[in-house]
DRENKETI-204016 format. One record per residue: x, y, z of N, C-alpha, C in turn; residue in three letters; residue number from 0. Coordinates in pm, whole numbers, plus 32768, in hexadecimal, padded with zeros to 4 digits. Example, Ala and Ser with C-alpha at 12.3 -4.5 7.8 and 13.67 -1.06 7.14 Angstrom:
% DRENKETI-204016
(r (8527; 7DC7; 830C); (84CE; 7E3E; 830C); (8528; 7EB6; 830C); 'ALA'; 0),
(r (8505; 7F1F; 82C4); (8557; 7F96; 82CA); (850A; 8003; 8313); 'SER'; 1),
END
This chain:
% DRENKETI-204016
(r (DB3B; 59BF; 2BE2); (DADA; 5A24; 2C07); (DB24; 5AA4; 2C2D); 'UNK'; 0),
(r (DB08; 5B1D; 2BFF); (DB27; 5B9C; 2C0F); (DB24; 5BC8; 2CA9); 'UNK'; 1),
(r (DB88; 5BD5; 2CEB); (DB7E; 5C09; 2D52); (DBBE; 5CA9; 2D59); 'UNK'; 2),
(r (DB32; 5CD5; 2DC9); (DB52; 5D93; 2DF6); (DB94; 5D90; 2E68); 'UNK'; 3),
(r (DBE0; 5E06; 2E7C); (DBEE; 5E47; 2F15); (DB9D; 5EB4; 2F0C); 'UNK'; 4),
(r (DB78; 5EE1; 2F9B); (DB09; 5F2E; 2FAC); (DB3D; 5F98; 3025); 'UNK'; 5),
(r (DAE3; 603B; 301D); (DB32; 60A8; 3070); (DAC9; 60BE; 30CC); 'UNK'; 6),
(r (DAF2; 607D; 3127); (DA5D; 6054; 31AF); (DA6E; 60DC; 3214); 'UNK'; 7),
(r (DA4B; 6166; 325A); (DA5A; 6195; 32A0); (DB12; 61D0; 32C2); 'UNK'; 8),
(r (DB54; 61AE; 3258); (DC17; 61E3; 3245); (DC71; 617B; 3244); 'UNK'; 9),
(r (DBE2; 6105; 3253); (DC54; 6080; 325A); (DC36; 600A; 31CB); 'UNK'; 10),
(r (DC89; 5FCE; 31A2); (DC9B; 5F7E; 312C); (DC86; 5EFC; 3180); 'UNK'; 11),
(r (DBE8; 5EE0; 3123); (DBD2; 5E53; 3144); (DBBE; 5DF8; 30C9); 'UNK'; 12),
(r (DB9A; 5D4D; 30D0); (DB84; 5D1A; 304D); (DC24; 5CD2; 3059); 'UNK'; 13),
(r (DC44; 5C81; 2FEB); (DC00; 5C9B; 2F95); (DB46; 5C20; 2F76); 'UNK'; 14),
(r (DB00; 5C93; 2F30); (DA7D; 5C3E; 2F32); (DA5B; 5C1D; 2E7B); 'UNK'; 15),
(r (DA29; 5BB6; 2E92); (D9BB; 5B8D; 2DDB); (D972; 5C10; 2DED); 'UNK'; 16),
(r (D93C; 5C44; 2D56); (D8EA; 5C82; 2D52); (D880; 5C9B; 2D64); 'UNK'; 17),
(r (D82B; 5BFC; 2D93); (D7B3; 5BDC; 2DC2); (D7AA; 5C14; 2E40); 'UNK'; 18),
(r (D81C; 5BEE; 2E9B); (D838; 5C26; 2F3B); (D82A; 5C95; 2F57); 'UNK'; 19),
(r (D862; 5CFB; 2EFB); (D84C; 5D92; 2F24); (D7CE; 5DAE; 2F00); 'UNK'; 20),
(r (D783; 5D9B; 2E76); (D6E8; 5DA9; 2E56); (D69E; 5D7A; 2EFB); 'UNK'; 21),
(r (D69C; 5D1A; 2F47); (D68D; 5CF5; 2F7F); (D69C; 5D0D; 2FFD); 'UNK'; 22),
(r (D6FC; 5D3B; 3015); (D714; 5D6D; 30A9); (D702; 5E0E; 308E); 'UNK'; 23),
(r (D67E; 5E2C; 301C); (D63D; 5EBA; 300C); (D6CE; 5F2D; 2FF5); 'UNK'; 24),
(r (D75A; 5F2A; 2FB8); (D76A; 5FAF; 3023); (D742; 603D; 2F9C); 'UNK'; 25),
(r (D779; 60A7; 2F97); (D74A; 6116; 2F73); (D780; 6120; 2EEA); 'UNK'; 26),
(r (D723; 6140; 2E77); (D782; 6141; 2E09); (D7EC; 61B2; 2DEE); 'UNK'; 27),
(r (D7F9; 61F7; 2E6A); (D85C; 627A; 2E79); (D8F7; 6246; 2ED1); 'UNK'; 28),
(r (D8C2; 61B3; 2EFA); (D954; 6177; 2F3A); (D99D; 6168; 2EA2); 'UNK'; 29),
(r (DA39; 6153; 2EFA); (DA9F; 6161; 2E80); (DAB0; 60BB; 2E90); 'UNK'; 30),
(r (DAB0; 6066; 2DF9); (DB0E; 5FEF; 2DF7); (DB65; 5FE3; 2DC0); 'UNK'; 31),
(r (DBD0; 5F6A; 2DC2); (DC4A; 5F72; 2D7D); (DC76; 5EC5; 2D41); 'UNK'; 32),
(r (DC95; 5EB3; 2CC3); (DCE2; 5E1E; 2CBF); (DD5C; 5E66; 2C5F); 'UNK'; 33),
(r (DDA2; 5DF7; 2C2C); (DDFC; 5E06; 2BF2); (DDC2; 5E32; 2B47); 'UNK'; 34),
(r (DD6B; 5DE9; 2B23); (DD28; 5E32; 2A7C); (DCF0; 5E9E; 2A81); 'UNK'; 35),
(r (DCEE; 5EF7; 2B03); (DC94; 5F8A; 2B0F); (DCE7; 5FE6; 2AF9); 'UNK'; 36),
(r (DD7C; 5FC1; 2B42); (DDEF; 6022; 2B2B); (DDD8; 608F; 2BA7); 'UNK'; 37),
(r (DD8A; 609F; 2BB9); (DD73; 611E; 2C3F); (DCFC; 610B; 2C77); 'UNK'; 38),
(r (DCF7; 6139; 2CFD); (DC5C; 6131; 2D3C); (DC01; 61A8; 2CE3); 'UNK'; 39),
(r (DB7E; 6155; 2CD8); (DB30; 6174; 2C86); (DAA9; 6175; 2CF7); 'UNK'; 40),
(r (DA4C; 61CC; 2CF6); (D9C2; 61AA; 2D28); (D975; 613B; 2D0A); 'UNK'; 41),
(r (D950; 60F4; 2D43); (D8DA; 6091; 2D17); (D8B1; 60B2; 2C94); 'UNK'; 42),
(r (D855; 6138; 2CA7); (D807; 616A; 2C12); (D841; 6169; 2BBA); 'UNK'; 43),
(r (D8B2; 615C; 2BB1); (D91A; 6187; 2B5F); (D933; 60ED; 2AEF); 'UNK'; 44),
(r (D94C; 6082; 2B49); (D966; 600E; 2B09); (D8CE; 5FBA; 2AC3); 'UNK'; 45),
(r (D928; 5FB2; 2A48); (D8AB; 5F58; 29F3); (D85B; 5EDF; 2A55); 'UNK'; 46),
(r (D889; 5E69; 2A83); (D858; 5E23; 2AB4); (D815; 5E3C; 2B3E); 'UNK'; 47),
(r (D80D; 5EDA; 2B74); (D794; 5EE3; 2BA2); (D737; 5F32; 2B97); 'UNK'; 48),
(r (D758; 5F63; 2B10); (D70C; 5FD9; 2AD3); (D693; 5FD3; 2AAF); 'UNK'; 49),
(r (D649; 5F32; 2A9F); (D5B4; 5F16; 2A79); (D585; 5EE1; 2B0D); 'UNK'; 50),
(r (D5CD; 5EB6; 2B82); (D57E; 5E86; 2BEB); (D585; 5F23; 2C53); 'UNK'; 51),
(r (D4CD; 5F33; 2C62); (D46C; 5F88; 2C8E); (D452; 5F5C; 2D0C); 'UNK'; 52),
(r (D480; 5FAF; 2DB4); (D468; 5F8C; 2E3D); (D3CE; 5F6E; 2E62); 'UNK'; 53),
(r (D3A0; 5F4B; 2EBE); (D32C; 5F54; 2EBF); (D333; 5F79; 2F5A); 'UNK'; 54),
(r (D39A; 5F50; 2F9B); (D3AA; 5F9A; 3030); (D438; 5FDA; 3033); 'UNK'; 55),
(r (D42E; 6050; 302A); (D4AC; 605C; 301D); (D4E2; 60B1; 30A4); 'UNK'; 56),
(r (D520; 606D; 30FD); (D57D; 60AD; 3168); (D5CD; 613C; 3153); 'UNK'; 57),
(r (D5CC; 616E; 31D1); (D612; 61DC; 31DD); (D688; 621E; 316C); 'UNK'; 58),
(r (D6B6; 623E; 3126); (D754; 622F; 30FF); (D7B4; 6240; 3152); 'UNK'; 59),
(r (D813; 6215; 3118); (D87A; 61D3; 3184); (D8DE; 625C; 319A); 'UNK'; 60),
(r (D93F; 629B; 31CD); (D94B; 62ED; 31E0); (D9E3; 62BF; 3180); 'UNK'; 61),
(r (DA09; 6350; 3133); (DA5E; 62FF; 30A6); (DB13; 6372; 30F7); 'UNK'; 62),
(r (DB59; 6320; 30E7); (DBFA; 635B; 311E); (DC60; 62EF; 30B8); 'UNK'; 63),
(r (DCB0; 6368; 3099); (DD2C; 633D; 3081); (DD3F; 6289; 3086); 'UNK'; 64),
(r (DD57; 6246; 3026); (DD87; 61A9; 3071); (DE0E; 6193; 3048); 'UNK'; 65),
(r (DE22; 615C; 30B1); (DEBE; 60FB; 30A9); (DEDC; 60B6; 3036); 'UNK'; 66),
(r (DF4F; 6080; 300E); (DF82; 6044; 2FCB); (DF44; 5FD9; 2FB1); 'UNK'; 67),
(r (DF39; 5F85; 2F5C); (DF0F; 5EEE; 2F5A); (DFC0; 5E9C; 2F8D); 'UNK'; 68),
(r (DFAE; 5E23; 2FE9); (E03A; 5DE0; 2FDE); (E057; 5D86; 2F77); 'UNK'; 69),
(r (DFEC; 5D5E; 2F51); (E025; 5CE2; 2EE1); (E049; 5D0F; 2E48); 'UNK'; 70),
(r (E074; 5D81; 2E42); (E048; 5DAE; 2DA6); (E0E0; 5DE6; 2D85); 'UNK'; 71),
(r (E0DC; 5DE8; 2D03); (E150; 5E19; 2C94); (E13F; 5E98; 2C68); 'UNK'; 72),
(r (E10E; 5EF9; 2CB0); (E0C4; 5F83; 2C66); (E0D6; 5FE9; 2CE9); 'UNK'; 73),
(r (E0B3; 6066; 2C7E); (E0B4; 6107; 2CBB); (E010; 60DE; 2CE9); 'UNK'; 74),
(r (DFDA; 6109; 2D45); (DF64; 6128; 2D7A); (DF4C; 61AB; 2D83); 'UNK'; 75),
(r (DEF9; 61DD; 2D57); (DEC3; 6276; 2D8B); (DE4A; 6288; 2DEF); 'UNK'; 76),
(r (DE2A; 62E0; 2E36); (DDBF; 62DC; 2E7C); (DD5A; 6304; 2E48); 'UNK'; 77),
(r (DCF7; 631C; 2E4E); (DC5B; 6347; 2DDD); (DC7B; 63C7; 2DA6); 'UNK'; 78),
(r (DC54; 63CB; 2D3D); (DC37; 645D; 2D01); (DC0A; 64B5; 2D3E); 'UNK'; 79),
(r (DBAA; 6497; 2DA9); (DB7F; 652F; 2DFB); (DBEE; 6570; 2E3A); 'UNK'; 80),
(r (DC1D; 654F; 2E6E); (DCAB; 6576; 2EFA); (DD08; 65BA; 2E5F); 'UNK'; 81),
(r (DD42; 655C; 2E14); (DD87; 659B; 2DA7); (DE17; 65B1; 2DF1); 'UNK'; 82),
(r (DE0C; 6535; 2E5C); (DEA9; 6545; 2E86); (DEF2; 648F; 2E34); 'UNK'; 83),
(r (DF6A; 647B; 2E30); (DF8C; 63F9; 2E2B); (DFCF; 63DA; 2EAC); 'UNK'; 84),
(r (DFD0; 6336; 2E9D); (E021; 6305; 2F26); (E092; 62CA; 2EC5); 'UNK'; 85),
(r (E103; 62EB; 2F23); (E184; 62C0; 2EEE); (E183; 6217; 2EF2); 'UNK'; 86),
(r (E1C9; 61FB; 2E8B); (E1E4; 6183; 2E51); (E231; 6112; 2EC3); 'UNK'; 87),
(r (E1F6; 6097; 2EEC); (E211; 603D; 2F3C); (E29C; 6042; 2F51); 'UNK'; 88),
(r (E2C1; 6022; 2FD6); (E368; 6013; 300A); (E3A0; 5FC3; 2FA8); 'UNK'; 89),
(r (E34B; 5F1D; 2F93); (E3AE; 5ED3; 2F4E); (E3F2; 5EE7; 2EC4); 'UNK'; 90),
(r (E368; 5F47; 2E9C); (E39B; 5F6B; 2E12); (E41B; 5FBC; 2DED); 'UNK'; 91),
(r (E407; 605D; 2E41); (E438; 6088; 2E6D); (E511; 6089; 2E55); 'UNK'; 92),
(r (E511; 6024; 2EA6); (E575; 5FE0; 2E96); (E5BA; 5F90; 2E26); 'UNK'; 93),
(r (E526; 5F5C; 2DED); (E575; 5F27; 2D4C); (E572; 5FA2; 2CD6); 'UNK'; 94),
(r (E53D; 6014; 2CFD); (E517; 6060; 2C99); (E584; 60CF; 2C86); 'UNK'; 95),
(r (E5B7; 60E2; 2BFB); (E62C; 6115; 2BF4); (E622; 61B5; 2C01); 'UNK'; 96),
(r (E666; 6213; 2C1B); (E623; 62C5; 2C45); (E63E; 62F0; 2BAD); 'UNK'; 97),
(r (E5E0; 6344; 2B78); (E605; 6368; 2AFD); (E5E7; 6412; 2AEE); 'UNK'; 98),
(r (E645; 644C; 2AD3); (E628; 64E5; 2AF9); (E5CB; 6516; 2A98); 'UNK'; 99),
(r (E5AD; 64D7; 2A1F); (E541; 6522; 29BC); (E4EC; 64EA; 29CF); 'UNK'; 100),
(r (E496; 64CA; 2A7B); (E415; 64A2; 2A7B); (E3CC; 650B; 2A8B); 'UNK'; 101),
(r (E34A; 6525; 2A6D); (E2FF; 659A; 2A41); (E2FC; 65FC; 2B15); 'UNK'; 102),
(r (E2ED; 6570; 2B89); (E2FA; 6589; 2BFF); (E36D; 65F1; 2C22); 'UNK'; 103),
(r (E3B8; 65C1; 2BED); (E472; 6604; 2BFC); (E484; 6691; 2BD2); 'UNK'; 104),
(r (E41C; 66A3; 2B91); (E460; 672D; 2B09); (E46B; 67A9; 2B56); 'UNK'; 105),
(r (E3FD; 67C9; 2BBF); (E41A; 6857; 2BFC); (E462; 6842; 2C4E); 'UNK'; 106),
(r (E4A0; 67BB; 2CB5); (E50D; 67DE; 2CF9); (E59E; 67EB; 2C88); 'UNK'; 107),
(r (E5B7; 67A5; 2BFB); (E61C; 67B4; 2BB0); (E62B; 6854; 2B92); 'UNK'; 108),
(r (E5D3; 6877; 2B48); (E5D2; 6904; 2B42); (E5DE; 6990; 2BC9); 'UNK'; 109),
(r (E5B7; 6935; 2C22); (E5CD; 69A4; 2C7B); (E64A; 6973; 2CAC); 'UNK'; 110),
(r (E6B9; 691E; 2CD5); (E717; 6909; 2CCE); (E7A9; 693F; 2C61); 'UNK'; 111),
(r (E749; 6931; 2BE5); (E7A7; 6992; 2B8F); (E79A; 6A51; 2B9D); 'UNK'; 112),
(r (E724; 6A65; 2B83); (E71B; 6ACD; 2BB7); (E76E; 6B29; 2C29); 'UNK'; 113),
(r (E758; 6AD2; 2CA0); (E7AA; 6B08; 2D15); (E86D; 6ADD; 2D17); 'UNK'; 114),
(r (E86F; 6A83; 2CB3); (E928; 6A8D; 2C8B); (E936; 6B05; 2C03); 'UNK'; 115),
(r (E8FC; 6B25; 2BD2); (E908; 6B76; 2B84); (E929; 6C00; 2BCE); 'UNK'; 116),
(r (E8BA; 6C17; 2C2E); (E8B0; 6CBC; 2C73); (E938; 6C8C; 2CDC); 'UNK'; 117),
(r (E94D; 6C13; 2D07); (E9AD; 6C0C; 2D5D); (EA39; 6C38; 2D16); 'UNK'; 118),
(r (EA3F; 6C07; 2C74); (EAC4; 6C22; 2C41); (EAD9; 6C84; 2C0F); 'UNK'; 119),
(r (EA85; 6CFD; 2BE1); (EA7E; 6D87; 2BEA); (EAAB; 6DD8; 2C5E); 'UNK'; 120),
(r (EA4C; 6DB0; 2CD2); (EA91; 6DD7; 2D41); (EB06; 6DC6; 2D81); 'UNK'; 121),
(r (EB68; 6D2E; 2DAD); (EBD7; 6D1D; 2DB4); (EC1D; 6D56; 2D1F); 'UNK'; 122),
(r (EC0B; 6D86; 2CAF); (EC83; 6DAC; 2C3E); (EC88; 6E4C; 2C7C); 'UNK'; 123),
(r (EC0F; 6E83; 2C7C); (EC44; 6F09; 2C8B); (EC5D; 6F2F; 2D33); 'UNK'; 124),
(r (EC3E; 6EF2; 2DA0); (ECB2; 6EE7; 2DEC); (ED2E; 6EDA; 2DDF); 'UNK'; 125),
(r (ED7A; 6E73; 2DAE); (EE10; 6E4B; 2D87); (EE1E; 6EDC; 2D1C); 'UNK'; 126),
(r (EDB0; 6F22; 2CC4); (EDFC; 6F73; 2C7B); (EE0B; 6FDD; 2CD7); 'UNK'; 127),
(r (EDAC; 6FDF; 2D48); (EDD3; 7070; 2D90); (EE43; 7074; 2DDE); 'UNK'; 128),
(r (EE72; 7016; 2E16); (EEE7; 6FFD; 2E5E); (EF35; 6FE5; 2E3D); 'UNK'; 129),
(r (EF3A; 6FCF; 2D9A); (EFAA; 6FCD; 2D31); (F027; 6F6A; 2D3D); 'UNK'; 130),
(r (EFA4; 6EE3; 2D39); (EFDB; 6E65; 2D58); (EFC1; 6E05; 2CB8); 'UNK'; 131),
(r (EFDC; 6D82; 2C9A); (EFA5; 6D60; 2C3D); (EF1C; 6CFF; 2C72); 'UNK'; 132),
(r (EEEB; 6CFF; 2C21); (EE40; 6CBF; 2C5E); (EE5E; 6C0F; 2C46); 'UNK'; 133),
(r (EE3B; 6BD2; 2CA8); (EE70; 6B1A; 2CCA); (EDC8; 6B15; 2CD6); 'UNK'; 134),
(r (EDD6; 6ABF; 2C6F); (ED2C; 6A5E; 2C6A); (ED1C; 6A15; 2CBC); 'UNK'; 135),
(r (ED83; 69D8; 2D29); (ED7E; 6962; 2D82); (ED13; 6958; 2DDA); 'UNK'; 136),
(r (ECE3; 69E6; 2E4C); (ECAF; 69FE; 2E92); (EC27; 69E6; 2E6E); 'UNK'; 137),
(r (EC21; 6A06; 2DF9); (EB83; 69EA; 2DAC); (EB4F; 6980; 2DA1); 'UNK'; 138),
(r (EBBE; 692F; 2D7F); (EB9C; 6884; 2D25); (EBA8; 682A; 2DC1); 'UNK'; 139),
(r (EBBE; 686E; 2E39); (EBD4; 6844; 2E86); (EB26; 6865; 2EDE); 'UNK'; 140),
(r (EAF6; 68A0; 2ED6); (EA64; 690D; 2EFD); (E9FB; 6890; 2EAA); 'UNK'; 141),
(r (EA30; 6898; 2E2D); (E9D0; 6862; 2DDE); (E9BA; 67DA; 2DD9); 'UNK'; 142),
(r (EA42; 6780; 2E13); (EA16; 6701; 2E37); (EA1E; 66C8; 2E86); 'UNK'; 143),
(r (EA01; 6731; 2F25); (E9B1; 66E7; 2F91); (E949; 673C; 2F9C); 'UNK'; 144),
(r (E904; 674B; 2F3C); (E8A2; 67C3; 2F23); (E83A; 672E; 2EB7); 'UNK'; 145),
(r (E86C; 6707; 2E62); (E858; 668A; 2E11); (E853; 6630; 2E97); 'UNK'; 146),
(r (E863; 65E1; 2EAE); (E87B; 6553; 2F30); (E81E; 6574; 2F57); 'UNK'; 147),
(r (E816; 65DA; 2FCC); (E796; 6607; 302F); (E710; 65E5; 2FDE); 'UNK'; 148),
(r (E704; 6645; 2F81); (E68D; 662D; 2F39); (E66F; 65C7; 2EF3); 'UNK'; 149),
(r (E6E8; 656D; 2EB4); (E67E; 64ED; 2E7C); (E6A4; 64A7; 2EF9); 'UNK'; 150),
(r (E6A9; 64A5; 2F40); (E670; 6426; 2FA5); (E605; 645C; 2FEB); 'UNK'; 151),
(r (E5CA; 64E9; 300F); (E53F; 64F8; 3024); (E4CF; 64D2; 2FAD); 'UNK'; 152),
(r (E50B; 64E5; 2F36); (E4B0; 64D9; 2EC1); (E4B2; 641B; 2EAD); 'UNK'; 153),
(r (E524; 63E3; 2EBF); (E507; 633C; 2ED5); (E4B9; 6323; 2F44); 'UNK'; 154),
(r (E4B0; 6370; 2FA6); (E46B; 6328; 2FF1); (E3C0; 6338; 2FFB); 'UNK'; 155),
(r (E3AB; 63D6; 2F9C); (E309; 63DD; 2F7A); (E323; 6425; 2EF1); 'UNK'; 156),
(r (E316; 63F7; 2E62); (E317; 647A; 2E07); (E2A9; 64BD; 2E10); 'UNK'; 157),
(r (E22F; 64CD; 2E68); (E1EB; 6516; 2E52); (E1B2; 6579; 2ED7); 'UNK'; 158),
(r (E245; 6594; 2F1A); (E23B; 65DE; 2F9E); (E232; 6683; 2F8F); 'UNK'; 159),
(r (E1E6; 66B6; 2FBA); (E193; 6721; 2FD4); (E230; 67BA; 2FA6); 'UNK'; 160),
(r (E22B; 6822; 2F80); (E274; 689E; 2F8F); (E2E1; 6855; 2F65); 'UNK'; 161),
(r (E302; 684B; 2EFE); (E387; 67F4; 2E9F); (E3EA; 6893; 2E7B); 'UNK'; 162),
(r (E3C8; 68F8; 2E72); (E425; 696B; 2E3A); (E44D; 69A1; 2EE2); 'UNK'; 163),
(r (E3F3; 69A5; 2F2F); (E415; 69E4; 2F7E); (E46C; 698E; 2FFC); 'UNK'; 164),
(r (E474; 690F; 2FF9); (E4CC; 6892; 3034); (E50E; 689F; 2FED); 'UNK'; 165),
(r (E548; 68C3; 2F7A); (E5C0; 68A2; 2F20); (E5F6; 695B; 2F54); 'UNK'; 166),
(r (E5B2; 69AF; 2F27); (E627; 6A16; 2F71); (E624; 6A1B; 300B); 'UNK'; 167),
(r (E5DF; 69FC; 3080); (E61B; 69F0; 30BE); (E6AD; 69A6; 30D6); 'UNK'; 168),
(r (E6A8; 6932; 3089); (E713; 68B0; 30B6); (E77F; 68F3; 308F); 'UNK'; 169),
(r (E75C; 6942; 2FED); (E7D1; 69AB; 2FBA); (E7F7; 69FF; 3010); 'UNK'; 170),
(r (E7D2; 6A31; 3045); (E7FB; 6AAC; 307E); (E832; 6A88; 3118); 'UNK'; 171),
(r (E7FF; 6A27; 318D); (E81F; 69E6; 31CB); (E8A7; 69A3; 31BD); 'UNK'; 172),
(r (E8C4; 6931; 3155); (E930; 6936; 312C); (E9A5; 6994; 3102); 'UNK'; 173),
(r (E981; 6A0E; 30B7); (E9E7; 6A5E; 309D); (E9F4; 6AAB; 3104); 'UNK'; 174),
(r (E9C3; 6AB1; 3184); (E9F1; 6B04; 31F9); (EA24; 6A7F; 3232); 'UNK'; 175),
(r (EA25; 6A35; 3257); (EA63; 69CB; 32AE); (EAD5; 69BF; 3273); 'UNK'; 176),
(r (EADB; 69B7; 31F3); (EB6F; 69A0; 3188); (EBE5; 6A39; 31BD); 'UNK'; 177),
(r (EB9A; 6A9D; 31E1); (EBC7; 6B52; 31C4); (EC2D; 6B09; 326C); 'UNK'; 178),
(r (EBA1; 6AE6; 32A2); (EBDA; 6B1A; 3365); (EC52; 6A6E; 335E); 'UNK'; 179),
(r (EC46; 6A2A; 3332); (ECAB; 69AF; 336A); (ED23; 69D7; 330B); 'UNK'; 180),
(r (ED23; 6A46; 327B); (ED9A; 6A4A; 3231); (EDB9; 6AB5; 32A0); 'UNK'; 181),
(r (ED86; 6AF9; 32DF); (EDEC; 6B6F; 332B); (EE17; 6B29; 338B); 'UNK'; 182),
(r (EDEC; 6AE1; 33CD); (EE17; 6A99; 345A); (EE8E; 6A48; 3446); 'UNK'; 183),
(r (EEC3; 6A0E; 33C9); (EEFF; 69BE; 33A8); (EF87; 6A23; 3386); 'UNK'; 184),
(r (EF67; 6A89; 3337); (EFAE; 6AF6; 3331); (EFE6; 6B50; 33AC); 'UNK'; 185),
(r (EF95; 6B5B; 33FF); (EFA2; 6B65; 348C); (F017; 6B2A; 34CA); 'UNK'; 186),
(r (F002; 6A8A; 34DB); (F05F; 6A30; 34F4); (F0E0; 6A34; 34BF); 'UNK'; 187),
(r (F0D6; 6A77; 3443); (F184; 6A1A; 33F5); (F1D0; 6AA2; 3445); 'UNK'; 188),
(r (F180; 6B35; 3441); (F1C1; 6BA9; 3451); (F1F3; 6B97; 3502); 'UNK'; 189),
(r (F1BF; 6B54; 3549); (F1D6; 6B80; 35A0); (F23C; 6B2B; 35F1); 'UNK'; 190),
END
């Protein structure tokens, strides 16, 4: 027998037969979820309760964001209204390998290249004004704890809020922390 989970007032209840939810009236505007739906779907939405007609029909239930399912092998999203996703279960998480050409990834990749690009323009024609030769080190050094920071915020939600503007902060954060500990260190040997 087909069993639902159900989005009761922000909390995930169920799982119930389909008779149970017809039954315990709730709103055909609540969201349900199994594993053959692929995503929470409205009541109205699913065939098997698309021909049974309320005859008392209770309040609707008040519809939020839901949690994860625990028993499941899958991405969950939260309803189409909100049009937000919830990041993918811890356990998975962990087995799931990071892959930089996921469609999630692309504006922090690009804005990561972006900002080593203007960075290596800027450090070359420094070194040319001071009429030094230009060392890529400092860069490739910017750029991958500039990389680290960000995929382990992006492992831990790929779908966390201001992705360009967390990636140049971390950039730019990093390349001043990199500026003030290379002088201090420089500091040290001179003195």
């Amino acid at each position: 027998m087909e069993k639902f989970y159900i989005m009761v007032n922000g909390e995930q209840q169920g799982p119930f037969a389909a008779q149970e939810i017809i039954n315990k009236g709730f709103s055909n505007d609540s969201y349900i979820f199994n594993k053959g739906l692929g995503d929470w779907k409205k009541i109205s939405e699913v065939a098997i309760f698309s021909s049974f007609e309320k005859k008392n029909e209770i309040k609707p239930q008040t519809i939020s964001s839901p949690p994860t399912i625990s028993d499941t092998n899958y991405k969950s999203q939260t309803p189409q209204k909100s049009q937000e996703k919830t990041p993918i279960q811890t356990s998975q998480k962990k087995n799931q390998k990071f892959d930089r050409k996921e469609e999630e990834y692309r504006s922090i990749r690009i804005t990561i290249i972006v900002l080593t690009v203007i960075n290596c323009f800027l450090e070359s024609a420094y070194a040319g004004f001071i009429g030094k030769a230009f060392n890529p080190i400092s860069i490739i050094i910017t750029y991958l704890i500039t990389v680290f920071f960000v995929r382990n915020i992006y492992n831990k939600n790929k779908y966390f809020k201001n992705k360009i503007l967390i990636t140049v902060s971390i950039y730019i954060g990093v390349y001043i922390l990199k500026s003030i500990l290379g002088l201090l260190i420089i500091n040290m040997i001179l003195n």
